[in-house]
mmCIF file of the C-alpha atoms, coordinates in Angstrom:
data_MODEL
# 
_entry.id   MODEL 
# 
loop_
_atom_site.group_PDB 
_atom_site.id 
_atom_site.type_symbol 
_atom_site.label_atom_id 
_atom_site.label_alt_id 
_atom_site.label_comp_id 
_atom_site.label_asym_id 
_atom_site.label_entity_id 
_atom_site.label_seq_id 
_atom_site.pdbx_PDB_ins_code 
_atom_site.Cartn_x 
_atom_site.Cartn_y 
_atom_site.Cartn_z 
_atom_site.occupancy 
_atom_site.B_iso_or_equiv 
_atom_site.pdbx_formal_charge 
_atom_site.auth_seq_id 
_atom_site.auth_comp_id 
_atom_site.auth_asym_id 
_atom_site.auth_atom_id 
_atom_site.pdbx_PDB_model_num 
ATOM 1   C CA . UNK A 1 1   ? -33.762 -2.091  -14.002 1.00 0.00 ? 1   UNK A CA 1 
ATOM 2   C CA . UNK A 1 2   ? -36.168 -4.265  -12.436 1.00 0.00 ? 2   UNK A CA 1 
ATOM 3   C CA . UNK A 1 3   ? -37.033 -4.655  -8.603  1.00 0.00 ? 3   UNK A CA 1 
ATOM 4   C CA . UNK A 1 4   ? -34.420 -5.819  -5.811  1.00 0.00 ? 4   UNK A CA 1 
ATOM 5   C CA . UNK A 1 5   ? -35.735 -10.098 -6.386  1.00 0.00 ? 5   UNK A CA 1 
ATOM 6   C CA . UNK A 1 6   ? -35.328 -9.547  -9.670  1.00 0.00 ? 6   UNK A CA 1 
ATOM 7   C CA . UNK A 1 7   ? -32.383 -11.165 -11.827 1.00 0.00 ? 7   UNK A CA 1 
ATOM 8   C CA . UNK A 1 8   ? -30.269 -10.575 -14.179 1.00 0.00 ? 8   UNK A CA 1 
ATOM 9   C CA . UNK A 1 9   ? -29.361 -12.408 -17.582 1.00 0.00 ? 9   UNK A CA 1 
ATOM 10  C CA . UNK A 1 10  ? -26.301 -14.010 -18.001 1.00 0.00 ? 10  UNK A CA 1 
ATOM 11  C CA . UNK A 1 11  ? -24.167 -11.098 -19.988 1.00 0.00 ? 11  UNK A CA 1 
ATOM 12  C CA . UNK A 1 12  ? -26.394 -8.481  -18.662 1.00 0.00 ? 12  UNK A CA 1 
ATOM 13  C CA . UNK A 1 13  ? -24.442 -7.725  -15.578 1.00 0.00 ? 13  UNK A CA 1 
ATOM 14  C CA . UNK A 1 14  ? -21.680 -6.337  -17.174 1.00 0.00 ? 14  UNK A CA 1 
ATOM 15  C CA . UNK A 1 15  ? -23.008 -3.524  -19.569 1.00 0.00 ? 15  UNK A CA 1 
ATOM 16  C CA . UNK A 1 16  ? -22.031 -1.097  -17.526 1.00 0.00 ? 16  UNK A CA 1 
ATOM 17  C CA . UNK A 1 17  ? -18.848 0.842   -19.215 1.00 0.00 ? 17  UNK A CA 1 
ATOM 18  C CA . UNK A 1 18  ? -16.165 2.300   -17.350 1.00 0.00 ? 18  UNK A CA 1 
ATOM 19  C CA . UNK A 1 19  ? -15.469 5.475   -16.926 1.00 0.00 ? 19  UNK A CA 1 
ATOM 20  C CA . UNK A 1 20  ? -12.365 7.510   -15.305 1.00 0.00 ? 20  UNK A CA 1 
ATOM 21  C CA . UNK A 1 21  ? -13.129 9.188   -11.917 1.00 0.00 ? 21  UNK A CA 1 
ATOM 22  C CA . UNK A 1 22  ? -14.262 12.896  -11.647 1.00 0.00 ? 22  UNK A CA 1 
ATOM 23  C CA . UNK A 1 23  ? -11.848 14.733  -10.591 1.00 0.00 ? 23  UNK A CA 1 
ATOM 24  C CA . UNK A 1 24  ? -11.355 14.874  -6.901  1.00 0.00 ? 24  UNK A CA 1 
ATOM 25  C CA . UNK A 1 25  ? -9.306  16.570  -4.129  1.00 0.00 ? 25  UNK A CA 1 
ATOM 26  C CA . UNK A 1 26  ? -7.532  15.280  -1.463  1.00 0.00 ? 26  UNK A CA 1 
ATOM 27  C CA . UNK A 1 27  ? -8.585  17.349  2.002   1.00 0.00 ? 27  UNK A CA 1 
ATOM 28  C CA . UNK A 1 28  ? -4.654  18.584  2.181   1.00 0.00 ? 28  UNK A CA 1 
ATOM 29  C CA . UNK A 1 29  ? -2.322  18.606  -0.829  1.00 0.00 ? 29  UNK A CA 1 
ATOM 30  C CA . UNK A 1 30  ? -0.647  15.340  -0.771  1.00 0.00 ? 30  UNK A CA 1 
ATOM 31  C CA . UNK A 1 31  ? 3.178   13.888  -2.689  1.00 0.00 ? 31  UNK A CA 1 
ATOM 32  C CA . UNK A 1 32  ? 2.952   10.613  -4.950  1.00 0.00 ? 32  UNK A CA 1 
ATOM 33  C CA . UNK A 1 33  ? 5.133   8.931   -2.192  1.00 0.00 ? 33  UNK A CA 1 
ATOM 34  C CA . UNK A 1 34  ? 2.010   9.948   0.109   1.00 0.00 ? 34  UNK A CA 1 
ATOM 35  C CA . UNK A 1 35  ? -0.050  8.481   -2.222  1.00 0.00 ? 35  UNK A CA 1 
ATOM 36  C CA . UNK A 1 36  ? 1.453   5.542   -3.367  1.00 0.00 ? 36  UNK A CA 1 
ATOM 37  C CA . UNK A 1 37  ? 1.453   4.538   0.611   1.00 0.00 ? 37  UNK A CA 1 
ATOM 38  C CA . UNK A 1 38  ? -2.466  5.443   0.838   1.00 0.00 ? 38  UNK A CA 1 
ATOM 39  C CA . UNK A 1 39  ? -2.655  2.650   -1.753  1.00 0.00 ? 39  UNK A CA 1 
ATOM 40  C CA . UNK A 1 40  ? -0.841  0.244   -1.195  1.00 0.00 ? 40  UNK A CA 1 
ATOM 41  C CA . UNK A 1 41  ? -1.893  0.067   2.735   1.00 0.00 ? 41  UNK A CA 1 
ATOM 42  C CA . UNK A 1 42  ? -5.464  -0.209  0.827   1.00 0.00 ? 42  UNK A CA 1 
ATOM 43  C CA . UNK A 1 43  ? -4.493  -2.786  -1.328  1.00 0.00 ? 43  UNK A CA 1 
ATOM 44  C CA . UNK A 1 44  ? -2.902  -4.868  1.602   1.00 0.00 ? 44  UNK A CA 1 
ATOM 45  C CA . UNK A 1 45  ? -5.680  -4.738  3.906   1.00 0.00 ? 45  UNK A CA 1 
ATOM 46  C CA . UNK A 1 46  ? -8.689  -4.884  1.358   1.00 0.00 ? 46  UNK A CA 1 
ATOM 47  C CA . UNK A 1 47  ? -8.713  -8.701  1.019   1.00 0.00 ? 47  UNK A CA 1 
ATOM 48  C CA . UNK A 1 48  ? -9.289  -8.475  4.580   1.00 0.00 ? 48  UNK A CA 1 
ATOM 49  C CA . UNK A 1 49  ? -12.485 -7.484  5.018   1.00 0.00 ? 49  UNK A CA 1 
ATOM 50  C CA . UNK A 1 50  ? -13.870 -9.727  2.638   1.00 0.00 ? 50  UNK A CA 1 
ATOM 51  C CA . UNK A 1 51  ? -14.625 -10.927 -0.776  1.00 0.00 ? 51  UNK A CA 1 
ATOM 52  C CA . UNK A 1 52  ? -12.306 -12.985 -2.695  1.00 0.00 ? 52  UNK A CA 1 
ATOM 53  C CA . UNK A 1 53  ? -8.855  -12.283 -3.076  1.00 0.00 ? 53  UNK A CA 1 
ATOM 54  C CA . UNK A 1 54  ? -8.620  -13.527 -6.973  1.00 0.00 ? 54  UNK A CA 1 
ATOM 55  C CA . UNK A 1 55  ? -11.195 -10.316 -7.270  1.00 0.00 ? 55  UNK A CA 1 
ATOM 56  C CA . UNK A 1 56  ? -9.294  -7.909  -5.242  1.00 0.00 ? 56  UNK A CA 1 
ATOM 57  C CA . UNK A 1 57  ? -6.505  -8.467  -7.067  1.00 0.00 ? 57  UNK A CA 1 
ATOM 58  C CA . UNK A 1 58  ? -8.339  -8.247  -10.644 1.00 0.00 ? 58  UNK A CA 1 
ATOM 59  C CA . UNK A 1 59  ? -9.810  -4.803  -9.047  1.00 0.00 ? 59  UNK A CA 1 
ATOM 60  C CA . UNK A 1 60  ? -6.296  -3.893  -8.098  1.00 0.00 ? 60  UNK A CA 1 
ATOM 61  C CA . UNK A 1 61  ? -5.018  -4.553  -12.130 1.00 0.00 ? 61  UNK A CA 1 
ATOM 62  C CA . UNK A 1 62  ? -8.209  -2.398  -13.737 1.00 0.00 ? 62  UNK A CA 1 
ATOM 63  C CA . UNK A 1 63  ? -7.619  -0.063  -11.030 1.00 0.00 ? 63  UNK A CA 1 
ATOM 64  C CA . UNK A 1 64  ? -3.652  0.489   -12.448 1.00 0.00 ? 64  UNK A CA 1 
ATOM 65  C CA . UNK A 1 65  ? -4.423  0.117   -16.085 1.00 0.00 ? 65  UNK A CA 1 
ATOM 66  C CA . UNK A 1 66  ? -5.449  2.161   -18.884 1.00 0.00 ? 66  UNK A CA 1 
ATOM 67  C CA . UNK A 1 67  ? -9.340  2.494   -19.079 1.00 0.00 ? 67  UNK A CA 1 
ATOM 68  C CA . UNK A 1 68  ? -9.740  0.008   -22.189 1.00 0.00 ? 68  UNK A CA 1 
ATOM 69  C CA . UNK A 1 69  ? -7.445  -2.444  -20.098 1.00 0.00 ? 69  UNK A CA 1 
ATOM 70  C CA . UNK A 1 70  ? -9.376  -2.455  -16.813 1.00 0.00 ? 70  UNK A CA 1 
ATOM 71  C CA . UNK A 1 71  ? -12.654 -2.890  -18.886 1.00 0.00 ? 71  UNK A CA 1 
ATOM 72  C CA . UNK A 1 72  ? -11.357 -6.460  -20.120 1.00 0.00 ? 72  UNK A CA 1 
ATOM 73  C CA . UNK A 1 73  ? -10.198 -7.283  -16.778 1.00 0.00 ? 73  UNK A CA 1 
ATOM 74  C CA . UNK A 1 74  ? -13.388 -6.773  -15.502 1.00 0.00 ? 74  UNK A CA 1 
ATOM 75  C CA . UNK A 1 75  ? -15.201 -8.243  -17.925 1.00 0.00 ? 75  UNK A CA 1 
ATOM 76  C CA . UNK A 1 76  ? -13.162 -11.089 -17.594 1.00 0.00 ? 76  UNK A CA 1 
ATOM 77  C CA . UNK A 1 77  ? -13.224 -11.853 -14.017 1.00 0.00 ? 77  UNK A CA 1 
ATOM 78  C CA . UNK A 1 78  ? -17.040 -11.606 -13.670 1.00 0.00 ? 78  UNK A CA 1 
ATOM 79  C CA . UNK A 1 79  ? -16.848 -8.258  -11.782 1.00 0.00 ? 79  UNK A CA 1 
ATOM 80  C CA . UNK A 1 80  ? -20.312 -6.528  -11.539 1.00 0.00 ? 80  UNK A CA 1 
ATOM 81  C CA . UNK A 1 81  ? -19.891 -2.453  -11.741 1.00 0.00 ? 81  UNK A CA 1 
ATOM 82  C CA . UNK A 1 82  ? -22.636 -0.790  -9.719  1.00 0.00 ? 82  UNK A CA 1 
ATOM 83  C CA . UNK A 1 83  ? -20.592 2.705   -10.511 1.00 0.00 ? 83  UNK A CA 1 
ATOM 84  C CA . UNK A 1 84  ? -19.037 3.287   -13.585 1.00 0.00 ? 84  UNK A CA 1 
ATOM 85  C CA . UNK A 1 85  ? -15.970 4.759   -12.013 1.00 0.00 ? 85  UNK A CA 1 
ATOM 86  C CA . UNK A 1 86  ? -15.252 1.291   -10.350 1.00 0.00 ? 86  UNK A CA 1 
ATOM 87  C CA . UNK A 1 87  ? -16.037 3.129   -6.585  1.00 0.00 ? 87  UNK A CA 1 
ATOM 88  C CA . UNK A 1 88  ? -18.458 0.106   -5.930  1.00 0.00 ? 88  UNK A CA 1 
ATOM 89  C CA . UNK A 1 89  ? -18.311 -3.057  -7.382  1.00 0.00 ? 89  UNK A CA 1 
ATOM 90  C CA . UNK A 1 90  ? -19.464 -6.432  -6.727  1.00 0.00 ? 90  UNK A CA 1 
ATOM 91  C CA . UNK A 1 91  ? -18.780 -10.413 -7.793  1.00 0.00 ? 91  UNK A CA 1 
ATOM 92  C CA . UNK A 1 92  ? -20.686 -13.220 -9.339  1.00 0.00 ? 92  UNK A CA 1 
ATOM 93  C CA . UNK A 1 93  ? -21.455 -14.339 -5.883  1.00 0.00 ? 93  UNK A CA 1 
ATOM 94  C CA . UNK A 1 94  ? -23.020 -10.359 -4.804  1.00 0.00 ? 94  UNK A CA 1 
ATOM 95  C CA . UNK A 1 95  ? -19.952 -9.785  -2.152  1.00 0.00 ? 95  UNK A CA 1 
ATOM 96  C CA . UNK A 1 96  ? -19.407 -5.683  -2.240  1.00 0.00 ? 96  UNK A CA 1 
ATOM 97  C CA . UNK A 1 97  ? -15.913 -4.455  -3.537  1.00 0.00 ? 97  UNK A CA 1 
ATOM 98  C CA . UNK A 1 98  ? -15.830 -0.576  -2.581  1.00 0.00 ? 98  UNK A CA 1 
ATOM 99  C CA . UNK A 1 99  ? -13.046 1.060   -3.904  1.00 0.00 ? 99  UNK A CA 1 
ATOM 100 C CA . UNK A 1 100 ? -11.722 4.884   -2.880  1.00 0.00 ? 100 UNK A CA 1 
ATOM 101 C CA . UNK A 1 101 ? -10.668 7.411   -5.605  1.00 0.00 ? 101 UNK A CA 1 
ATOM 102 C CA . UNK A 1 102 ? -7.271  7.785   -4.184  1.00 0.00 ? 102 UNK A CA 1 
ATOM 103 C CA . UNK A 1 103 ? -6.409  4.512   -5.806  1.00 0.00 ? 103 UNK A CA 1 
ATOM 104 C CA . UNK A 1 104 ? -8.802  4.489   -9.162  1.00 0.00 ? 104 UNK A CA 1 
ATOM 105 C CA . UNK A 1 105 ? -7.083  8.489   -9.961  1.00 0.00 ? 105 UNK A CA 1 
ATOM 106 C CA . UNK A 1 106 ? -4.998  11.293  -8.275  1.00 0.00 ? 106 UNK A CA 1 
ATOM 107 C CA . UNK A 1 107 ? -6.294  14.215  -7.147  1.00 0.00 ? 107 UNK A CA 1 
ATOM 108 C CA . UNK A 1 108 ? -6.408  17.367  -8.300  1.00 0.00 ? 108 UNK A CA 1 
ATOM 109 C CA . UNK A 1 109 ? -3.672  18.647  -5.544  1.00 0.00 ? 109 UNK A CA 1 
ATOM 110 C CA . UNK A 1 110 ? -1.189  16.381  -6.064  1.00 0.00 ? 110 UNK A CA 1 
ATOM 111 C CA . UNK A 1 111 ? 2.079   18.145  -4.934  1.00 0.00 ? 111 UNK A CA 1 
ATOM 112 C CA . UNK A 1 112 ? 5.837   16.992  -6.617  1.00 0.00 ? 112 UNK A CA 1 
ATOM 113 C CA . UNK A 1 113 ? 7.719   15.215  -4.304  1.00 0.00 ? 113 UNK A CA 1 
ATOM 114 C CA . UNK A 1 114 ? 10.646  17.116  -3.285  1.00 0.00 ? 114 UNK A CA 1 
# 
């Protein structure tokens, strides 16, 4: 912790260890189908609003891996964690990467798809 001009250590930035989501709801009970279209709409548009797409994409891997997976992708790719549930993120270069919980877990009202 230090003030907002302070900086940080090479290696420091990235002591921050993952951790799954809490468990959330979704404000209406939603399919997978539902919510594999919530995602990937995210995941196509994201890039667009900036950052760089080489992190989006290494966001996009952690975000669909295991938790001990998307910890050395992270790691890897520079990626700061500001949350340890990967909900806000940011690069080397301090662009912001916020990601929503509908594509880092599934809620707690996820319905079979018929």
């Amino acid at each position: 912790m230090g003030c907002a001009g302070s900086t940080l250590t090479k290696g420091e930035e990235n002591t921050k260890k993952l951790r799954k989501p809490k468990p959330w709801k979704h404000n209406e009970p939603i399919t997978r189908t539902h919510l594999k279209q919530m995602r990937d709409e995210f995941w196509d548009t994201a890039p667009h609003y900036g950052g760089q797409k080489e992190i989006w994409d290494a966001l996009r891997a952690a975000a669909e891996a295991d938790i001990n997976l998307a910890q050395a992708i992270v790691d890897s790719a520079g990626i700061i964690i500001s949350n340890a549930d990967m909900t806000l993120c940011y690069d080397e270069r301090g662009a912001k990467y916020e990601l929503p919980k509908y594509v880092l877990s599934e809620p707690t009202n996820l319905i079979r798809d018929s």
